[in-house]
KESEVEX-290139 format. One record per residue (C-alpha): x, y, z; residue in one letter; chain. Coordinates in nm, 4 decimals, always signed. Example, Ala and Ser with C-alpha at 12.3 -4.5 7.8 and 13.67 -1.06 7.14 Angstrom:
BEGIN
c1;c2;c3;aa;ch
+1.2300;-0.4500;+0.7800;a;A .
+1.3670;-0.1060;+0.7140;s;A .
//
This chain:
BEGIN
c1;c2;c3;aa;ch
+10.7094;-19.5053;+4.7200;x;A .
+10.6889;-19.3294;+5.0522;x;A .
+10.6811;-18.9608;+4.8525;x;A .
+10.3547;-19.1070;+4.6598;x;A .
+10.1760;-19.2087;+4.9857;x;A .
+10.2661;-18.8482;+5.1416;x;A .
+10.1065;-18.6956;+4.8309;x;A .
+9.8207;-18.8595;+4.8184;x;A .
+9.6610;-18.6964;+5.1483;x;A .
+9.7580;-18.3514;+4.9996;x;A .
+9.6061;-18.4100;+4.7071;x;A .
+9.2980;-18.5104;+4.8719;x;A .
+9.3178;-18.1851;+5.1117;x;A .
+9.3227;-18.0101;+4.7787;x;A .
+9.0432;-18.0951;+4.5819;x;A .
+8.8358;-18.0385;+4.9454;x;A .
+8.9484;-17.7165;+5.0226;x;A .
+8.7155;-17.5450;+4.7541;x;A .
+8.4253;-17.6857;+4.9541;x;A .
+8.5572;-17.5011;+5.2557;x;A .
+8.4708;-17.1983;+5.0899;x;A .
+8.1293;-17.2607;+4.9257;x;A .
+7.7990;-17.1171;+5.1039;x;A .
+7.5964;-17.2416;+5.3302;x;A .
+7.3239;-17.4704;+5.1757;x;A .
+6.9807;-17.5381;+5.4142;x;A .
+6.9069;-17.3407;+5.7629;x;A .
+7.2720;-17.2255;+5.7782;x;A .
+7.1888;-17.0393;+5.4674;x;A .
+6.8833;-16.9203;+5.5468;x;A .
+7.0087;-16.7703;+5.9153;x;A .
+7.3523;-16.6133;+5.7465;x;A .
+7.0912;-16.4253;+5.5310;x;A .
+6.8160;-16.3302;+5.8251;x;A .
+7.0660;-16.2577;+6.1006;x;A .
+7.3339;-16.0860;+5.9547;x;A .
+7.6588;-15.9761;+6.2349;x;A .
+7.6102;-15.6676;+6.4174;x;A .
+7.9527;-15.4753;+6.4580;x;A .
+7.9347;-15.1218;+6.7302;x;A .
+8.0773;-14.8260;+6.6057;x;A .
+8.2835;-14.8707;+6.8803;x;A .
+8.4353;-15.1964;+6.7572;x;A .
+8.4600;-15.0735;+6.3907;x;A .
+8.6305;-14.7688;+6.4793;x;A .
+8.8588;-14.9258;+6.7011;x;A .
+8.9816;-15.0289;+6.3777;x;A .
+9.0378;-14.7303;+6.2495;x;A .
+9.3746;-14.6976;+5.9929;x;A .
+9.3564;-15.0399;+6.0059;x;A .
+9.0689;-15.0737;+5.7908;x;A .
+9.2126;-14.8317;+5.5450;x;A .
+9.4933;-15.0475;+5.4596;x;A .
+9.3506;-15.3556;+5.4180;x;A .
+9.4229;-15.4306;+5.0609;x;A .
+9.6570;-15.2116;+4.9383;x;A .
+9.9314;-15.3942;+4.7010;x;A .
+9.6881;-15.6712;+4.7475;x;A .
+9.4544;-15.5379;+4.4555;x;A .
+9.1722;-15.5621;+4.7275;x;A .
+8.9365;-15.2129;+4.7118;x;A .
+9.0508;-15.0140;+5.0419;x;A .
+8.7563;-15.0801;+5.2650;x;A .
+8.5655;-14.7259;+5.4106;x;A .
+8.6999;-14.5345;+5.6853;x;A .
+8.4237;-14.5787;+6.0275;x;A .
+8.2828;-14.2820;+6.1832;x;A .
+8.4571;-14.1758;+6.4654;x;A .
+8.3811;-14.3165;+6.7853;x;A .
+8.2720;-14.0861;+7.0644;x;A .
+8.4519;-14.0788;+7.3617;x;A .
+8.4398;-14.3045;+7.6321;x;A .
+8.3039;-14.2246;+7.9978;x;A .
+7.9252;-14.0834;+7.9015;x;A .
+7.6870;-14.2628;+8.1031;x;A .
+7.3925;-14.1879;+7.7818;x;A .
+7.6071;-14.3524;+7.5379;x;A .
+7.7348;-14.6515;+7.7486;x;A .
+7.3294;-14.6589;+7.7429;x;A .
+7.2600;-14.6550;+7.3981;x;A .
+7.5276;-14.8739;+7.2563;x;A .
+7.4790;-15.1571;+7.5516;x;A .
+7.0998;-15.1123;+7.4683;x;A .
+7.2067;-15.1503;+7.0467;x;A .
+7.4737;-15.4671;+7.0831;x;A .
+7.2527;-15.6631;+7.2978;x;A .
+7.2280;-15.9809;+7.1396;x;A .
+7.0997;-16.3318;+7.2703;x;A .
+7.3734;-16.6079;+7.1959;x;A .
+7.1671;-16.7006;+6.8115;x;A .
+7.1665;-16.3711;+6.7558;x;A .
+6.8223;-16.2773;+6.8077;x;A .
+6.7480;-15.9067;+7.0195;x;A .
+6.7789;-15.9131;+7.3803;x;A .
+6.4875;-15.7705;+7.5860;x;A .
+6.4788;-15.4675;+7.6024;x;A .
+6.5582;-15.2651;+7.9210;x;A .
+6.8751;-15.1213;+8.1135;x;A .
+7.1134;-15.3379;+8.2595;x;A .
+7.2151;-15.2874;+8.6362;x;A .
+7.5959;-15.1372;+8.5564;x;A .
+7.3467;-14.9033;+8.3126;x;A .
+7.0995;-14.8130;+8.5134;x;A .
+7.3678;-14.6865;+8.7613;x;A .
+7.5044;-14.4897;+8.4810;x;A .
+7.1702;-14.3340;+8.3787;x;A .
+7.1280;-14.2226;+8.7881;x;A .
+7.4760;-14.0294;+8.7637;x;A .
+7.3751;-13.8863;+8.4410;x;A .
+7.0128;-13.7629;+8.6253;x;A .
+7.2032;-13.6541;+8.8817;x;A .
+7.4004;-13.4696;+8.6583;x;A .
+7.7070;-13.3634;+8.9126;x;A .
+7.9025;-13.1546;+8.6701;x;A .
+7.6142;-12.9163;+8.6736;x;A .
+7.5892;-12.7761;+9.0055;x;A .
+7.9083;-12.5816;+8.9119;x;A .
+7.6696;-12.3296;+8.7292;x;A .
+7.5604;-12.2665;+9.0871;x;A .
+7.8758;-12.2429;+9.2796;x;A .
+8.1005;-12.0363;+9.0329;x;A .
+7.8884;-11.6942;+9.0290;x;A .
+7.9595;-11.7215;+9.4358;x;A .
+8.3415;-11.8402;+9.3938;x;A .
+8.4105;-11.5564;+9.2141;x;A .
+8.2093;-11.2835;+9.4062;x;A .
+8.3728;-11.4335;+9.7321;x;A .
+8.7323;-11.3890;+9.5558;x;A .
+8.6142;-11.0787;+9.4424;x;A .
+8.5244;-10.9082;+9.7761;x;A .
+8.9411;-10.9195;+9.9724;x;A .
+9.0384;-10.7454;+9.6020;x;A .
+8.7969;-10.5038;+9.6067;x;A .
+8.8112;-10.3792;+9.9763;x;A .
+9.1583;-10.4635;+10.0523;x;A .
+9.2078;-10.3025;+10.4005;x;A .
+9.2309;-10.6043;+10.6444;x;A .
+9.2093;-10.7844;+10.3447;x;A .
+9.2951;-11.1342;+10.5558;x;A .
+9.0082;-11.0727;+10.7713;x;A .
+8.7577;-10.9623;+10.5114;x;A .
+8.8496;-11.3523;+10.3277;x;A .
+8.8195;-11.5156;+10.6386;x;A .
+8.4520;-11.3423;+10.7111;x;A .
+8.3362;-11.4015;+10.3621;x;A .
+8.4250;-11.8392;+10.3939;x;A .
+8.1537;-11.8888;+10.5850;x;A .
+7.8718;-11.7072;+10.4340;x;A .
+7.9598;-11.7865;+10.1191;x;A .
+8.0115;-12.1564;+10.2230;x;A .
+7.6049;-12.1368;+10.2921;x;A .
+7.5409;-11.9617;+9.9422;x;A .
+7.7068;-12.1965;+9.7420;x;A .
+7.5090;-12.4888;+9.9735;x;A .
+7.1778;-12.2822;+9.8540;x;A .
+7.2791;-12.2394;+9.5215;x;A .
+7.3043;-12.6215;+9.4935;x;A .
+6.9906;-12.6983;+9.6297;x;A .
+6.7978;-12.4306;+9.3712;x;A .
+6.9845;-12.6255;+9.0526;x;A .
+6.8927;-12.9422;+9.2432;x;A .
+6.5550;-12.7866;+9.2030;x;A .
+6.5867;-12.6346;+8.8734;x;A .
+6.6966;-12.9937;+8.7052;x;A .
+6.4524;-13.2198;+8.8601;x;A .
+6.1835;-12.9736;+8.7880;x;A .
+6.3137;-12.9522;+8.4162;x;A .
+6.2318;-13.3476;+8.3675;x;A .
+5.9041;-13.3347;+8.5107;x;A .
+5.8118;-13.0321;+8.2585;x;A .
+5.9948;-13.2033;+8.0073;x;A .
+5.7970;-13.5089;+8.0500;x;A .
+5.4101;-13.3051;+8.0601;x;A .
+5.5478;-13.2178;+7.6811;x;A .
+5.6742;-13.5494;+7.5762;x;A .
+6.0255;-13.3748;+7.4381;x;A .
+6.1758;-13.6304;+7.6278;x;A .
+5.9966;-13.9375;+7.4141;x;A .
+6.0908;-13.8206;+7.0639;x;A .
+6.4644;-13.8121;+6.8676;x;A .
+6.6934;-13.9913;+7.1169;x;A .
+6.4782;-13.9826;+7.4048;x;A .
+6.6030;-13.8930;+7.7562;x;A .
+6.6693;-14.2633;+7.9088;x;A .
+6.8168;-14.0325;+8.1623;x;A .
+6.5573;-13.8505;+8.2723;x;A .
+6.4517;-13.8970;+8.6616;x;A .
+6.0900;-13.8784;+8.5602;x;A .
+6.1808;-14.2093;+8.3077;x;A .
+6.3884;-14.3763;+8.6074;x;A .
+6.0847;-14.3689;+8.8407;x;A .
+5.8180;-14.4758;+8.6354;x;A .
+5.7299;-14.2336;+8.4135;x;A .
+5.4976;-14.0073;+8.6660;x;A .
+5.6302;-13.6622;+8.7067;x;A .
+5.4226;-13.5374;+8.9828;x;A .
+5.6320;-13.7269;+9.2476;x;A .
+5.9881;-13.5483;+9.0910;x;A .
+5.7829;-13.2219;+9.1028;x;A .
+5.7239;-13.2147;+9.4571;x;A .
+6.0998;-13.3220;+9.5228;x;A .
+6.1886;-12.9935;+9.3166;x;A .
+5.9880;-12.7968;+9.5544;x;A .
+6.1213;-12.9486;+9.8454;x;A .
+6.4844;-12.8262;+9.7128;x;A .
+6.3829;-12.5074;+9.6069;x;A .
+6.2171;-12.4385;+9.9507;x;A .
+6.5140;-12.5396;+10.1454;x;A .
+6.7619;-12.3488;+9.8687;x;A .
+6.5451;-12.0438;+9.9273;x;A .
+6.5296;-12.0360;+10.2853;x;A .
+6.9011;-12.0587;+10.3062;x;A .
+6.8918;-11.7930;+10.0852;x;A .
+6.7178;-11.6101;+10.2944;x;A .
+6.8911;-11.6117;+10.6036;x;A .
+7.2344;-11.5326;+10.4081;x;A .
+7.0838;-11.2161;+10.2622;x;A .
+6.8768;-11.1194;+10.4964;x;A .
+7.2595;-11.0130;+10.6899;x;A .
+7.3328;-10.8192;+10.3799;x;A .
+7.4844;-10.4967;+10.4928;x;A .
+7.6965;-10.3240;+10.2503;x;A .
+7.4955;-10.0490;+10.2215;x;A .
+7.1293;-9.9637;+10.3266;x;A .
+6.9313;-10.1767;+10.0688;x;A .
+7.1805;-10.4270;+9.9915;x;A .
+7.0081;-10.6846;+10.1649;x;A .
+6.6412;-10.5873;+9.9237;x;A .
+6.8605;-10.5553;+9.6505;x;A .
+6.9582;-10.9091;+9.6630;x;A .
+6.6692;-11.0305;+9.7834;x;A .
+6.5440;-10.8896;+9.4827;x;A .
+6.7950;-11.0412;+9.2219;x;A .
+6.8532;-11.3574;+9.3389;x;A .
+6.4413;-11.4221;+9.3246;x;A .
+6.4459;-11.2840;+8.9703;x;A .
+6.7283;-11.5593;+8.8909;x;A .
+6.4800;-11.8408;+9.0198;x;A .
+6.1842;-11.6434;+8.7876;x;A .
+6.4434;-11.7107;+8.4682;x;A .
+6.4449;-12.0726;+8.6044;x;A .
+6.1080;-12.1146;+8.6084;x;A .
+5.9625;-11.9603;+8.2595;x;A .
+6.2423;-12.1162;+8.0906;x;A .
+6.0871;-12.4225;+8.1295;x;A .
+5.7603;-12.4070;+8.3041;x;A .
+5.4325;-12.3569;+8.1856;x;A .
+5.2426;-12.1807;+8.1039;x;A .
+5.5597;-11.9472;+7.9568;x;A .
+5.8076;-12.2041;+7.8702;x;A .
+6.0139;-11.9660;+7.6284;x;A .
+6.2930;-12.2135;+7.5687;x;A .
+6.0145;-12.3548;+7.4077;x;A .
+6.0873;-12.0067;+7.1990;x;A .
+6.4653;-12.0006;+7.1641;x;A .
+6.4975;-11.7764;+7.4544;x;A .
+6.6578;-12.0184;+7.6767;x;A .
+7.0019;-11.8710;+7.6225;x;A .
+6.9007;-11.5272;+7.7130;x;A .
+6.7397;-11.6520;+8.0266;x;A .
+7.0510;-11.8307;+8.1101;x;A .
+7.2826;-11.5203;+8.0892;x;A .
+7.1246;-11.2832;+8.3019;x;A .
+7.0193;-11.5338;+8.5739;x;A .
+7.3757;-11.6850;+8.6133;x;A .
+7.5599;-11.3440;+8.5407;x;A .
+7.4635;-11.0092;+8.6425;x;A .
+7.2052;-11.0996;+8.8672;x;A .
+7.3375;-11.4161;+9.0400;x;A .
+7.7127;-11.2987;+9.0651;x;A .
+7.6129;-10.9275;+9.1805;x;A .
+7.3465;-11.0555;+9.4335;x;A .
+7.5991;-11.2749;+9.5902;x;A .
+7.8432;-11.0008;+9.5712;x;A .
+7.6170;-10.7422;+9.7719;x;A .
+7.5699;-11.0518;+10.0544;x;A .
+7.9348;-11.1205;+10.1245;x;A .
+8.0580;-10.7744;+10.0911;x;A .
+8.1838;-10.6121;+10.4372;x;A .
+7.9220;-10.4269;+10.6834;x;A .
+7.9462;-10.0237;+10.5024;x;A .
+8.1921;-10.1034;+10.2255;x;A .
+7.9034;-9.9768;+9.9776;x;A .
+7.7692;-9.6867;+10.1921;x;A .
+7.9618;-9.3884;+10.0426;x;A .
+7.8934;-9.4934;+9.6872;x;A .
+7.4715;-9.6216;+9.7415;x;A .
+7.4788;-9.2591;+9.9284;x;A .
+7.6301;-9.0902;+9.5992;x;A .
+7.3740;-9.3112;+9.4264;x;A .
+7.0845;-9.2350;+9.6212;x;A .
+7.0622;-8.8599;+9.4998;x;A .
+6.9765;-8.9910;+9.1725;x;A .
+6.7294;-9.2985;+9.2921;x;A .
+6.4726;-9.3017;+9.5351;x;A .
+6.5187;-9.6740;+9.6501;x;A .
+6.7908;-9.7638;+9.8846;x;A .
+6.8102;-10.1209;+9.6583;x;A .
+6.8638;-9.9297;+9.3377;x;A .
+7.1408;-9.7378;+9.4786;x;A .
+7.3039;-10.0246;+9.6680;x;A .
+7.2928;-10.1967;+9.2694;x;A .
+7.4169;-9.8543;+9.1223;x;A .
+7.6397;-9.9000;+9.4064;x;A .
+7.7755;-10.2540;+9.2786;x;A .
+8.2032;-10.1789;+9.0914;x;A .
+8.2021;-10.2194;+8.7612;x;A .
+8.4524;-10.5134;+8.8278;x;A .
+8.1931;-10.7411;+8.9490;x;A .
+7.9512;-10.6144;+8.6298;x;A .
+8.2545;-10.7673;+8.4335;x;A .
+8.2573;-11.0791;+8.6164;x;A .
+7.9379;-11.1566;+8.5972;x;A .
+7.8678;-11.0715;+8.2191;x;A .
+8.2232;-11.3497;+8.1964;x;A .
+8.0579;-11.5679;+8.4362;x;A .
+7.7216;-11.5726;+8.2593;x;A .
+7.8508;-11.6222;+7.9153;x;A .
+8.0506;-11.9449;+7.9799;x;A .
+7.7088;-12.0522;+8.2004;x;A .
+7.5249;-12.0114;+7.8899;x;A .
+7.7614;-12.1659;+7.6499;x;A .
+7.6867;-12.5163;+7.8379;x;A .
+7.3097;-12.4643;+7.8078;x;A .
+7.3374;-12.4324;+7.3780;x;A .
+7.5617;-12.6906;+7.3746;x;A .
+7.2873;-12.9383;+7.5142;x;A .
+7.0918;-12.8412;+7.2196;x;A .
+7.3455;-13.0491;+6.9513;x;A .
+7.1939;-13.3801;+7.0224;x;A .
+6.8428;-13.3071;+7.0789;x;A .
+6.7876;-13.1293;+6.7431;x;A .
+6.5275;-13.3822;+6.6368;x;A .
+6.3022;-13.4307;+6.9337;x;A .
+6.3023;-13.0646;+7.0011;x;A .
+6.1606;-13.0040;+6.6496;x;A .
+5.9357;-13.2447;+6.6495;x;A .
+5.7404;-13.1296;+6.9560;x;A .
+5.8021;-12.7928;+6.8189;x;A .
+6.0473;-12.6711;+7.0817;x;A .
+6.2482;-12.3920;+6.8526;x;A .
+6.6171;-12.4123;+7.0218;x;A .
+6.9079;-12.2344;+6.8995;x;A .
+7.0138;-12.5111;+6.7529;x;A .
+6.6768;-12.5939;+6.5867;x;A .
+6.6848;-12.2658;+6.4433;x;A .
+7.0769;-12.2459;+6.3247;x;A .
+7.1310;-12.5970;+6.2891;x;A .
+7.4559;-12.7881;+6.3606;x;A .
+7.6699;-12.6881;+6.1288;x;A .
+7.6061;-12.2616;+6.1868;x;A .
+7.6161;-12.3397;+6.5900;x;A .
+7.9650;-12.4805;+6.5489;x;A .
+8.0013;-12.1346;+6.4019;x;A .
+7.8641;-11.9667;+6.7081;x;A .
+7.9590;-12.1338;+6.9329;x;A .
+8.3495;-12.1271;+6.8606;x;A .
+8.2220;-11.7152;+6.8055;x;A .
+8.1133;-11.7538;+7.1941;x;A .
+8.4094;-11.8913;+7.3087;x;A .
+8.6175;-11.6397;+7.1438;x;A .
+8.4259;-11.3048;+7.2333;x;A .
+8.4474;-11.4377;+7.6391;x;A .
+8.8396;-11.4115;+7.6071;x;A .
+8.8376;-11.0538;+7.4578;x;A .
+8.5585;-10.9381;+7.6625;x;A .
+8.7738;-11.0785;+7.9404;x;A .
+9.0870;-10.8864;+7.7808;x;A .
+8.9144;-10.5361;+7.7080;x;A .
+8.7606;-10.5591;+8.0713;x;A .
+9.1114;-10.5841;+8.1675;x;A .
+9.2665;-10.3111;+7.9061;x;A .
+8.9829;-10.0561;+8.0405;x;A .
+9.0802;-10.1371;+8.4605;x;A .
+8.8000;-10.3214;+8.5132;x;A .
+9.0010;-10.6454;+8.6557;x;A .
+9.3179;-10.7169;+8.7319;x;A .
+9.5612;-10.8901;+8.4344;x;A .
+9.6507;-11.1359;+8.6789;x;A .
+9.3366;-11.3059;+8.6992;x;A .
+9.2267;-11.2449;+8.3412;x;A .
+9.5860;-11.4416;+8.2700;x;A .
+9.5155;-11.7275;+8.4734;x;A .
+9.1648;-11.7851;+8.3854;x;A .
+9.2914;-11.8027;+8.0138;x;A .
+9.5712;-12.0026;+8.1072;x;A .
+9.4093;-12.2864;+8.2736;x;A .
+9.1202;-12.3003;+8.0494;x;A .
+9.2138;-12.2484;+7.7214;x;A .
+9.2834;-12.6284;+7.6613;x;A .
+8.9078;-12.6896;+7.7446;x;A .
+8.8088;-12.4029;+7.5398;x;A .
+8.9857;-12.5276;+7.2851;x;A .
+8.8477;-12.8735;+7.3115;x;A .
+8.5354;-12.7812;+7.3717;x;A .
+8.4975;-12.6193;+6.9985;x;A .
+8.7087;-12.9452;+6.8589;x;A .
+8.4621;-13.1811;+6.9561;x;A .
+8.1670;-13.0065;+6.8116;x;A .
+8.3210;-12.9438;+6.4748;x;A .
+8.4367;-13.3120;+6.4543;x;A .
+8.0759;-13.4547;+6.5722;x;A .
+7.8051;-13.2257;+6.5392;x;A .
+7.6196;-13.4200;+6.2442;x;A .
+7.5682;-13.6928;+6.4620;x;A .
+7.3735;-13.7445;+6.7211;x;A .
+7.4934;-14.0048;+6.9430;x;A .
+7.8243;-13.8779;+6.9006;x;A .
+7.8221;-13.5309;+6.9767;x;A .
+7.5606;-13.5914;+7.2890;x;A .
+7.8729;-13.5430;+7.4998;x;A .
+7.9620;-13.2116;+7.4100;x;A .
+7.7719;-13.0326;+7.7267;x;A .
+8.0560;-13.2200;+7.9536;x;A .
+8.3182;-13.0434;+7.7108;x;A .
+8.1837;-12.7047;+7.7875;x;A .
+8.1288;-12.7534;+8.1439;x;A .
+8.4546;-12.8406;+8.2230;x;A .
+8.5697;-12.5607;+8.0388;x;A .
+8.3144;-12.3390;+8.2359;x;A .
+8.4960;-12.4894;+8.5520;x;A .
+8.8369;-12.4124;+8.4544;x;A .
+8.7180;-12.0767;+8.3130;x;A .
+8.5329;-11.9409;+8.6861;x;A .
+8.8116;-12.1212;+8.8339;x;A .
+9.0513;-11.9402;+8.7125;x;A .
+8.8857;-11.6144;+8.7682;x;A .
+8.8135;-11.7267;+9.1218;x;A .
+9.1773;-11.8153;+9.2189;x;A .
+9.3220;-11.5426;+9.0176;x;A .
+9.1565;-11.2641;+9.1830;x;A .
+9.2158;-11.4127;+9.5615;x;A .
+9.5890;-11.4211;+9.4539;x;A .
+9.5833;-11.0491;+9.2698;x;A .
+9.4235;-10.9723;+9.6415;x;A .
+9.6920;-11.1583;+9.8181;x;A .
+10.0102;-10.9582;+9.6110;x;A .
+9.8079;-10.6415;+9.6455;x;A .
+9.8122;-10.6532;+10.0272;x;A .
+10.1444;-10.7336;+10.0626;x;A .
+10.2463;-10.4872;+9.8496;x;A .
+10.0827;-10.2262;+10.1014;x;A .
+9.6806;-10.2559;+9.9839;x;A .
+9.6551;-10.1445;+9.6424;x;A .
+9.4676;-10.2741;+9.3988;x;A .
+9.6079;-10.4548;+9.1149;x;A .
+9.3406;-10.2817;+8.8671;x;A .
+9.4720;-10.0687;+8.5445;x;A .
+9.2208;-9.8142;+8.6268;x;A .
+9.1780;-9.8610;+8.9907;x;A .
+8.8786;-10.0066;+9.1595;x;A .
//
């Protein structure tokens, strides 16, 4: 008796559950059908493995793998995905427009702090350069050089302060920065969309970077032009700035952006600062050897320059320039489309993997037959590989495993900056200690070849 009452409320359960599982009939049906669920790639590929096993022994059809989900930490993808998932509670679109905790992140990425390390590396290294190549008094040569070259790397700042801000308002005159994924980022975009005010905030930086500039080089006295010499390089550096972007020559419009980038950051940059913050007549025997064959005291004080720092700065200048082509990845679309002809435009993705793992590559055996021939000492060429060959390695990683995508592979600049950090680093700190062993060991140089 008592079984047959407990029975009968499980048999009722059972012939209801089917209707548990039928559709929904009326405006439930109709919104399941409009408003379908919106899942991030972040949230589906948080799943990851998970998702692949679903099923299996089950008879259930293994569900697809996601696509991977970029990496955490970029300010212009927190952007874009808090801009995609923003849904109202029913589900319909959220206005549009950055959120506070976005907008912040869009500032740091205009602000872009990584960056200014293109600046300060070229005069890290020719600072660390300048106890190893004139070693007598070596302690008191590195103590002169901290402040000067304390003041460079404050001007060098202030002219990629300059250089970036007048990037966006060029950028914006083209539209480039309306087209693919757009540049959210952009400081002409952040302050209402007029670039003449970011233009005149450039100048203002590259006024006060020059005349900083100026007062460091002017002091230049390694040898009898050394200060025109410099004068003269480090105003042919800001020239590559300029017609890389600005009109009417714009030849990154062109593809030549990388080229630009080489000799502005390397040989000119890296010697220029060299020739400021070497000692008062450490060049004068060699610009005088020089001078028989040149009629300008500046082109002898350059003919002057060791062939060490013509190594560093070709080193230098090639890890510079492997940022700038890997900011191309993720603009691929808008640049075509307003018919600027990148690298990447040109290659696409999948060949600039290719060359850019190629660049990576030829920088360490540049850096190893530089080192082979006497150029620079093995302990710096060691350390600089040492501490950035996880980054290098990274770097190259990323881009294989994202370049077809966008949104995913935006990120990949920060990869090769920081290896461009650990790379001049490296250099940097292994030359001041090859210095620091060569003048206890009684002030030779620790070059294969000699200086």
């Amino acid at each position: 008796m008592h079984s047959s009452h407990r029975a009968r409320p499980l048999a009722r359960a059972a012939r209801a559950s089917p209707s548990s599982h039928r559709m929904p009939s009326g405006a439930a049906a109709q919104r399941s059908r409009t408003v379908p669920p919106r899942i991030s790639r972040t949230t589906a590929a948080a799943a990851g493995d998970n998702n692949i096993n679903i099923g299996i022994g089950s008879g259930t059809a293994p569900r697809p793998r996601p696509e991977p989900a970029p990496p955490s930490g970029s300010p212009l993808q927190e952007h874009h995905q808090q801009e995609a998932a923003a849904l109202l509670p029913d589900g319909t679109p959220a206005p549009k427009g950055p959120t506070p905790a976005s907008k912040r992140a869009l500032w740091l990425a205009a602000i872009k702090p990584p960056m200014y390390s293109v600046g300060l590396v070229p005069v890290a290294v020719a600072a660390a350069a300048v106890p190893l190549l004139h070693p007598s008094a070596a302690g008191a040569v590195a103590t002169a050089v901290t402040a000067p070259a304390l003041k460079l790397a404050a001007a060098a700042a202030a002219i990629i302060a300059w250089l970036n801000l007048s990037n966006d308002g060029f950028d914006a005159a083209t539209g480039v920065d309306t087209t693919g994924m757009g540049k959210p980022e952009s400081v002409v975009a952040l302050t209402g969309g007029r670039a003449w005010p970011v233009l005149l905030l450039s100048l203002a930086f590259l006024a006060g970077g020059g005349a900083l500039l100026a007062q460091e080089v002017g002091r230049a006295s390694a040898a009898p032009g050394a200060a025109a010499a410099a004068s003269a390089m480090l105003a042919a550096a800001v020239a590559c700035g300029y017609v890389y972007q600005g009109p009417p020559f714009r030849l990154s419009y062109k593809g030549l952006g990388e080229p630009l980038c080489f000799v502005a950051f390397g040989p000119l940059a890296t010697a220029a600062f060299y020739l400021t913050l070497a000692p008062k007549g450490a060049l004068d025997a060699a610009a005088a050897a020089a001078a028989s064959s040149s009629s300008s005291p500046a082109l002898a004080a350059v003919a002057a320059v060791p062939a060490t720092i013509w190594a560093l700065s070709l080193l230098v200048g090639a890890s510079t320039t492997v940022i700038l082509f890997c900011s191309h990845f993720h603009q691929t679309q808008g640049d075509r489309a307003v018919g600027k002809m990148s690298p990447l435009v040109k290659l696409g993705t999948s060949r600039g993997v290719s060359v850019l793992r190629g660049a990576v590559a030829a920088t360490y055996a540049c850096a190893a037959l530089a080192c082979i021939a006497g150029m620079l000492p093995p302990l710096a060429v060691a350390l600089a590989s040492a501490v950035s060959l996880r980054a290098s390695r990274r770097t190259v990683a990323f881009a294989e495993a994202n370049h077809e995508t966008a949104l995913l592979v935006a990120p990949l600049k920060r990869y090769a900056t920081a290896w461009h950090v650990a790379w001049g680093g490296g250099l940097a700190a292994g030359l001041a200690l090859a210095a620091t062993v060569a003048a206890r060991r009684g002030g030779g140089a620790l070059l294969l070849g000699g200086a």
